[in-house]
SETI-736690 format. One line per field, with one value per residue (C-alpha): residue number from 0; y, z, x. Coordinates in nm, 2 decimals, padded with zeros to 4 digits. Layout:
<recs>
resi (NUM  ...);
yy (Y  ...);
zz (Z  ...);
xx (X  ...);
</recs>
This chain:
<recs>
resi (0  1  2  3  4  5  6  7  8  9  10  11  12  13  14  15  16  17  18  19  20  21  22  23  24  25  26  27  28  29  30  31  32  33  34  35  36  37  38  39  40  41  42  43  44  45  46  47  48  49  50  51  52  53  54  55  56  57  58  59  60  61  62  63  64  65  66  67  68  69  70  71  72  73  74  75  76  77  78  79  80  81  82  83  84  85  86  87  88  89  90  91  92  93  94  95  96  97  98  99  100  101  102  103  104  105  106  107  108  109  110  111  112  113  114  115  116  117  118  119  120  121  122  123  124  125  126  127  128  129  130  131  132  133  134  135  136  137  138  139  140  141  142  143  144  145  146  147  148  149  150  151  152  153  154  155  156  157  158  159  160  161  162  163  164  165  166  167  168  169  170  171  172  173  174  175  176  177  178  179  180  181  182  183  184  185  186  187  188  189  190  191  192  193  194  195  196  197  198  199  200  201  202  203  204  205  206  207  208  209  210  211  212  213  214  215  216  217  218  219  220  221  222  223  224  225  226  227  228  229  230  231  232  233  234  235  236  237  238  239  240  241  242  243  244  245  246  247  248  249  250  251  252  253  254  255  256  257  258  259  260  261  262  263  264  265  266  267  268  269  270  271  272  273  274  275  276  277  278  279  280  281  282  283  284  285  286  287  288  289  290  291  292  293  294  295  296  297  298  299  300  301  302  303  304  305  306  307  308  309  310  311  312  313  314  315);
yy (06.19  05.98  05.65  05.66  05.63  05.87  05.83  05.76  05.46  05.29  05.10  05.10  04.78  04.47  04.51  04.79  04.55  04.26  04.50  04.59  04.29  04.23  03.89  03.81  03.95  03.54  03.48  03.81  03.73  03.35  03.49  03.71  03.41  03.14  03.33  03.64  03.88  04.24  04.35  04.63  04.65  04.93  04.74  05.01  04.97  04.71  04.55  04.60  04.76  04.69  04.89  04.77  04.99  04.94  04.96  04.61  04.51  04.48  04.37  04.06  04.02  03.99  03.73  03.52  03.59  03.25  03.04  03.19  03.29  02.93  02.95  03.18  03.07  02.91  02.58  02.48  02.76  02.53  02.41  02.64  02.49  02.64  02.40  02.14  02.18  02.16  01.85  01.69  01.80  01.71  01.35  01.31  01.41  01.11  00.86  00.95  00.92  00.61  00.44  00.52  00.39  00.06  00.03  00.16  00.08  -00.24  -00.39  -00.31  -00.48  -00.26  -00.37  -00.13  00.08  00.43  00.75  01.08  01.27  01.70  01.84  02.18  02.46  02.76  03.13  03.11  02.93  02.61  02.37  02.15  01.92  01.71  01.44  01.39  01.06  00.91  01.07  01.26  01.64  01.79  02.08  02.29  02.66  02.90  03.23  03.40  03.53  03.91  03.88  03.89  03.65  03.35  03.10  02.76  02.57  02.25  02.12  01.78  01.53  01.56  01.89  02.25  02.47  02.50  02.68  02.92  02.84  03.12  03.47  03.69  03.94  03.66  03.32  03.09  02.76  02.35  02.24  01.87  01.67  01.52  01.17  01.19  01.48  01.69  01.98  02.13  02.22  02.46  02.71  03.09  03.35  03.72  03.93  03.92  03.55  03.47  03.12  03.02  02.66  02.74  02.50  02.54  02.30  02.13  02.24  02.59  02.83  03.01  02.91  02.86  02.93  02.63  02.74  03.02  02.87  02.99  02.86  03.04  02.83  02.80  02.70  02.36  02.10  01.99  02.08  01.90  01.58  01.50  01.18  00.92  01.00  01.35  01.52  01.64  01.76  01.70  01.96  02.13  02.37  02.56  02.66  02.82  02.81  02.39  02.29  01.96  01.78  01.84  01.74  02.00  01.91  02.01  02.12  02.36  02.27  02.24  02.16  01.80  01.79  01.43  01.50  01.74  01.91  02.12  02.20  02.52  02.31  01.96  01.77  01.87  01.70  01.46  01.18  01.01  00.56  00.47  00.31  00.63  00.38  00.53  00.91  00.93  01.25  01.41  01.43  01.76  01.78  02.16  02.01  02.04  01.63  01.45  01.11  00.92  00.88  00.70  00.75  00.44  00.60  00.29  00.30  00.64  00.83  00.55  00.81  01.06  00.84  00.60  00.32  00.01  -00.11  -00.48  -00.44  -00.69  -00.46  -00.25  -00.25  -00.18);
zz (00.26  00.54  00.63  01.00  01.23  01.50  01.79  02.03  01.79  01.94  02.25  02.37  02.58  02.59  02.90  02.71  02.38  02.70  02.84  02.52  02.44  02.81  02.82  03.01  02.86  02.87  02.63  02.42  02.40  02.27  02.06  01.86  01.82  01.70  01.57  01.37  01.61  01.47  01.70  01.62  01.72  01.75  01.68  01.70  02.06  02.21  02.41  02.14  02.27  02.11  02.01  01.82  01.61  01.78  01.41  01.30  01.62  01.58  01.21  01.33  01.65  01.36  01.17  01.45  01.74  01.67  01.71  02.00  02.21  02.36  02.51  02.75  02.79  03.10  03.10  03.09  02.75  02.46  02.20  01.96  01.64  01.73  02.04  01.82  01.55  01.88  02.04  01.65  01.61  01.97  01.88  01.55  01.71  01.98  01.70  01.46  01.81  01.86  01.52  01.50  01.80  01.73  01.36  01.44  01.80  01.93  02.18  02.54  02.82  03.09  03.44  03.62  03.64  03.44  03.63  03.49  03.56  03.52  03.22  03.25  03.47  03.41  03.43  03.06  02.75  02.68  02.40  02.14  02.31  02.15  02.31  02.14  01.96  02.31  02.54  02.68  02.64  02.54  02.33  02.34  02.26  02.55  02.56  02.92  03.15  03.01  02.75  02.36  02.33  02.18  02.13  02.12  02.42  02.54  02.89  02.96  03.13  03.49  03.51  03.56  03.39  03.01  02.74  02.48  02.20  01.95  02.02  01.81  01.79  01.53  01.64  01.62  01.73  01.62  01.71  01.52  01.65  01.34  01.35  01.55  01.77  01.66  01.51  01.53  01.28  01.37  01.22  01.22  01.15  01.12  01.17  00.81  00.88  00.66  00.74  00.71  00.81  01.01  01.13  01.46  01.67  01.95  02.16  02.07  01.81  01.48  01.30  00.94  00.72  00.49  00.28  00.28  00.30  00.11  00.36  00.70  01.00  01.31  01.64  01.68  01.64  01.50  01.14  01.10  01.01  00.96  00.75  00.90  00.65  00.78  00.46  00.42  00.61  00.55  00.59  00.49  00.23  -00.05  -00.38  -00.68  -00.38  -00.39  -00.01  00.04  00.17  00.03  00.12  00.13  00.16  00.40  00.24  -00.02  -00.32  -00.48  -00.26  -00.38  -00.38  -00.20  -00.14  -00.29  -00.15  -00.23  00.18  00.31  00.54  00.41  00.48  00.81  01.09  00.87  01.04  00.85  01.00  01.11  00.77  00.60  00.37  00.52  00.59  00.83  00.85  00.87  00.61  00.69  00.43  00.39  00.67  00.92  00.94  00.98  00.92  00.94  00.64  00.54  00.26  00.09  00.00  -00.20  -00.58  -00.59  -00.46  -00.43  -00.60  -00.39  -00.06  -00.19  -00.13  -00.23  -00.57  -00.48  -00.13  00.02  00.17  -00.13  -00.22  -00.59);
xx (01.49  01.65  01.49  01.63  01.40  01.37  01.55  01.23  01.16  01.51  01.47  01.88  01.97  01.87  01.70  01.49  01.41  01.28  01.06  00.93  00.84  00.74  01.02  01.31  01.66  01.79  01.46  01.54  01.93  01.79  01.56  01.80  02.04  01.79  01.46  01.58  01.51  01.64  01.90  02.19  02.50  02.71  03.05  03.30  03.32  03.51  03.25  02.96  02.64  02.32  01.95  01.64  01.41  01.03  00.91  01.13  01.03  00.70  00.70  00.93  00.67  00.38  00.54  00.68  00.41  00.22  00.49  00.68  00.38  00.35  00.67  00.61  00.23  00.12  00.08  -00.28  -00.31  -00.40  -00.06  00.02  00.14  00.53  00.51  00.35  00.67  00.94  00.77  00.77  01.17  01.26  01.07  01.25  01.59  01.54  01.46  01.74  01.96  01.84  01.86  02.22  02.27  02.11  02.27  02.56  02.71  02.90  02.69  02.87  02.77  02.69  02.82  02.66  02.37  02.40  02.34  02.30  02.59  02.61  02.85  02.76  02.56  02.67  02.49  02.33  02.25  02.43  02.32  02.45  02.73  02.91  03.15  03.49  03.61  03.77  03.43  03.72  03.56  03.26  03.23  02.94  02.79  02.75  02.54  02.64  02.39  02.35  02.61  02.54  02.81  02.79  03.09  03.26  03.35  03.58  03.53  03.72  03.46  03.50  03.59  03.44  03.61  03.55  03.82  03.69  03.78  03.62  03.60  03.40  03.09  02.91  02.73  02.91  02.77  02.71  03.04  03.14  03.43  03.70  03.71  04.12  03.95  04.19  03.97  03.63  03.42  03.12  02.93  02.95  02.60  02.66  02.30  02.22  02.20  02.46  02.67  02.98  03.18  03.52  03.79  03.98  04.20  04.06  04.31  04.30  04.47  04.41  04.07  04.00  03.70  03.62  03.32  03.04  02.70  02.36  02.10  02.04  02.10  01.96  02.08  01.83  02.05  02.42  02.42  02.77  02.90  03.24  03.31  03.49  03.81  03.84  03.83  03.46  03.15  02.79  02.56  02.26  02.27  02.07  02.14  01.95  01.70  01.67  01.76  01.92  02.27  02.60  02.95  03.20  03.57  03.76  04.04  03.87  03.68  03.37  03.06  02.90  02.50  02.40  02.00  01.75  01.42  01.12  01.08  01.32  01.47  01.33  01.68  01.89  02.05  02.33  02.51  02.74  02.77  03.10  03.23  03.12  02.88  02.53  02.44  02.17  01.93  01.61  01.35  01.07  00.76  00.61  00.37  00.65  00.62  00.97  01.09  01.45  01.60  01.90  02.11  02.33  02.63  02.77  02.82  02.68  03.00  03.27  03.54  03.43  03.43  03.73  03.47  03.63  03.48  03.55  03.44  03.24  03.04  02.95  02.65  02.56);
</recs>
């Protein structure tokens, strides 16, 4: 018997799976790309089309509804715990930003006042930019205004018009700069949320796929860390379902585990300090709580790391 549904169960554009769902097609689109909503593709035309099945609809509305209805809610509606969990990440973000910047950052005088100045407004979604080694360009992830796209950017400060750099029906998104920023590291998810860590030139040019990951990503913040030798990458992973950090070279190789946690996505967010000693990250409980945590890297890895035994900086 065929499992198919019938065809007055598909809703056939994205403008059809919005108004089923009575949302915007920019908030459908995002949804898709960062919450797991089940959209089809039909990839065997050159710009792919795409359809949703009201049945998976539904199912995903029921298991999701709590947490995205806030969103959308107007705002004197009582927080939901999914705007609760944002404020708590977009909180713990900040912090982590700020301690690295205080640990980690020469003290530069500033001669003048700072001024906010615009990198990017374009029709769409942009998020997660990154500024190169020199603060000469900014890469980022774009999602066009009624496009399924989404893709890696460059856009050289001062300037308005970005370069693609990847091209493909996937996500690809969190885009990390090599310490020479050279390359870019960033993250690729196919709709079975499968994720995989690719290498392509800054500049443009063939990419590379580095390693297949076991953990599903989403697109809330820059799951990428290269160390400050340019020969692995931190990032969050899971395997025989225990979540935690790893290091995976860059070259090919086996992954190395640095962190372990009982939480889905307990440790994310990795930032390696500038003498590659310290990895910076955050630490979720099951009770979506998160904290700054900060591991020493010295005598645990130095053969990994090529930490100076003798070093008078190593710390035992």
């Amino acid at each position: 018997m065929s499992t198919t549904p019938p065809s007055h169960e598909r809703l056939e554009s994205w403008k059809e799976i919005a108004a089923y769902l009575e949302r915007s097609v920019r908030t459908v689109i995002r949804w898709e790309q960062t919450e797991g909503l089940p959209v089809h593709r039909h990839q065997h035309e050159k710009k792919s089309s795409v359809y949703a099945f009201r049945s998976e609809i539904d199912a995903w509305w029921t298991g999701r509804r709590v947490e995205l209805e806030p969103e959308t809610a107007p705002r004197a509606a009582p927080a939901r715990r999914g705007r609760a969990w944002m404020v708590l990440l977009a909180a713990a973000l900040a912090a982590l930003a700020l301690l690295a910047f205080v640990l980690w950052r020469p003290v530069v005088p500033v001669a003048a006042p700072l001024r906010l100045e615009v990198l990017t407004a374009y029709p769409g979604y942009q998020s997660l930019p990154t500024l190169s080694p020199d603060a000469s360009h900014v890469a980022f992830t774009w999602s066009p205004a009624g496009e399924a796209s989404v893709d890696i950017y460059v856009q050289s400060l001062g300037s308005s018009e970005p370069r693609r750099l990847t091209q493909h029906p996937h996500i690809d998104f969190s885009p990390a700069w090599s310490p020479d920023g050279k390359w870019l590291a960033f993250l690729r998810r196919t709709p079975e949320w499968k994720t995989a860590i690719l290498i392509i030139p800054a500049s443009g040019g063939g990419e590379r796929r580095v390693a297949e990951l076991g953990m599903a990503h989403y697109m809330d913040a820059t799951q990428l860390s290269w160390s400050p030798d340019g020969k692995w990458l931190a990032v969050p992973d899971s395997e025989d379902e225990n979540q935690g950090l790893f290091l995976v070279p860059v070259e090919g190789g086996d992954a190395v585990r640095l962190t372990s946690s009982c939480a889905p996505r307990g440790h994310m967010d990795p930032q390696f300090s500038p003498d590659g000693r310290h990895l910076a990250f955050r630490c979720e409980n099951v009770e979506y709580r998160s904290e700054i945590c900060i591991l020493d890297l010295n005598g645990r890895l130095p053969l990994i790391l090529k930490i100076p035994a003798g070093s008078a900086q190593a710390r035992q």
